[in-house]
Residue, then its C-alpha position, 0 to 999 in steps of 0.5 A: x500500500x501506498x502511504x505517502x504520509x510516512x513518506x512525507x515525515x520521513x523526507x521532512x526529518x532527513x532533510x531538516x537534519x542534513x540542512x539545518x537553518x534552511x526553510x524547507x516545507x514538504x507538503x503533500x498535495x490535497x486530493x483523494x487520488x494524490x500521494x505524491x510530495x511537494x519539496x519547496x525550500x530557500x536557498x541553501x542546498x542544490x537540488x540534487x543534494x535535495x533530490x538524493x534524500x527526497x527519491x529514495x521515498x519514491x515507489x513510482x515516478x512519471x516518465x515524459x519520454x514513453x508517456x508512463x508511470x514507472x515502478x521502483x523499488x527501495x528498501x523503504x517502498x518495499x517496508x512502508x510503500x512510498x508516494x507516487x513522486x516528489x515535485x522540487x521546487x528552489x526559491x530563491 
């Protein structure tokens, strides 16, 4: 099962940890279909340093090259299931 709300806390304690002092919300997005997670943060880190905490949570991700949503598979996914994609987004 899908539980894009472990997934959501999980991604929020692991990136206040790594970067601490910067604003970071993650939030998931109103819907009953919804289980993806929103990651807005303000300066501070890149967002590959952001992407490499955010995707481990990721059990399936949209592919704009085929068209299609993509399965994979973490340690994470497997145990709590995951969210169906991370959307980031720098300001600043």
């Amino acid at each position: 099962a899908v539980l894009p709300t472990q997934s959501l806390v999980q991604t929020r304690k692991l990136l206040r940890a790594a970067f601490p002092g910067v604003k970071i919300s993650v939030t998931q997005p109103r819907g009953s279909m919804v289980s993806s997670i929103d990651v807005t943060w303000t300066g501070g880190p890149e967002r590959s340093e952001v992407a490499a905490i955010c995707r481990r949570f990721e059990s399936s991700y949209f592919d704009g090259m085929t068209d299609s949503t993509v399965s994979k598979s973490t340690a994470w996914t497997d145990t709590f299931g995951g969210c169906s994609g991370v959307f980031l987004r720098r300001e600043g």
